[in-house]
N, C-alpha and C positions, 0 to 999 in steps of 0.2 A: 383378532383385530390388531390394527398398528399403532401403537403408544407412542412409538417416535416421534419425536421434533419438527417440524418442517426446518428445511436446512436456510428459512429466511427468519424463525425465531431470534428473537435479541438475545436469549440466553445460549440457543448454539454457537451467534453472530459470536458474542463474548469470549466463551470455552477457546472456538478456535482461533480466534485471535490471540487469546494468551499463549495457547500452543505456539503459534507460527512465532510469535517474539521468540520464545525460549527456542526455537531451532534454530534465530537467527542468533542471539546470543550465545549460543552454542556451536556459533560457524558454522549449522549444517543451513548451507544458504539453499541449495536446491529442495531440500526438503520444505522451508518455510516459504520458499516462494510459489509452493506446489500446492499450499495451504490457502498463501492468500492469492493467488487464480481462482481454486474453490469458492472462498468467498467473494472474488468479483464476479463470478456467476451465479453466486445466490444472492448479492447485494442491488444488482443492475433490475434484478424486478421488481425492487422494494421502493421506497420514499426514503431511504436512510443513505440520504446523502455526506453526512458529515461523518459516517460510518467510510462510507465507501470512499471517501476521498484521503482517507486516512492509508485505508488499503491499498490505493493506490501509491501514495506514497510511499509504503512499504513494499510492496511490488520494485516499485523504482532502485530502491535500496536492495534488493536482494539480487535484481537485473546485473545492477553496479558494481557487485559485489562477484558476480558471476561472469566481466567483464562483457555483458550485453550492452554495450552503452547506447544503442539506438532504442531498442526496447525500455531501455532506462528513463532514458528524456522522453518517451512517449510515454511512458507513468508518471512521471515527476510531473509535467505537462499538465497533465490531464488533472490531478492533484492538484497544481497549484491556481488551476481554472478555477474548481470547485470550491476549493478553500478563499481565493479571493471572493463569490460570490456569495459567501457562507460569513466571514468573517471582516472585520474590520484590518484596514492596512496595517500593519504592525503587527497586527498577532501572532504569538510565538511559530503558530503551527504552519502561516505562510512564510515568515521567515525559516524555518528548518524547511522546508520542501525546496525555496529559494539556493539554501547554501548547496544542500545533495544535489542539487540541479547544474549548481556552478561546479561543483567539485567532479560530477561527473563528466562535464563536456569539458571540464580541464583534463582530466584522464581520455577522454574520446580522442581529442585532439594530439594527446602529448604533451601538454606545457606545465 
């Protein structure tokens, strides 16, 4: 019999999101962005919206980081859709999507 997880459980959701930080914090940006892909394909069949617009987010930042900046602003984007639907204007978590979103299409651009 299979004792494992289903990979949309909130405690796997957990695990590997703290994994995929510590890869980006550890600069391995392709590795943590490989992480949270995984999780936006276990997140997208769920109701864990505030989950997934986070990953999102983090998606974005890892794109960024990887100098993807079209795939970038298309996570960041999509994050900060969610997050304004999710949360009141000011909140920290659409202001941080906001700035990675500007900083990126300053680097996209060059300026």
């Amino acid at each position: 019999e299979n004792n494992s997880l289903p990979s949309t459980h909130p405690n796997v959701i957990a695990v590997l999101m703290a994994l995929a930080r510590i890869a980006y914090d550890q600069k391995k940006y392709y590795e943590s962005l490989q992480m949270w892909r995984r999780l936006h394909d276990s997140l997208t069949q769920t109701s864990q919206t505030e989950e997934l617009a986070a990953v999102c987010h983090n998606m974005g930042a890892c794109y960024a980081k990887l100098s993807n900046f079209d795939a970038a602003e298309e996570a960041l984007t999509q994050s900060l859709r969610m997050n304004t639907a999710l949360y009141a204007k000011g909140d920290t978590r659409i202001a941080m999507t906001e700035q990675v979103l500007h900083q990126t299409r300053q680097l996209k651009f060059g300026h």
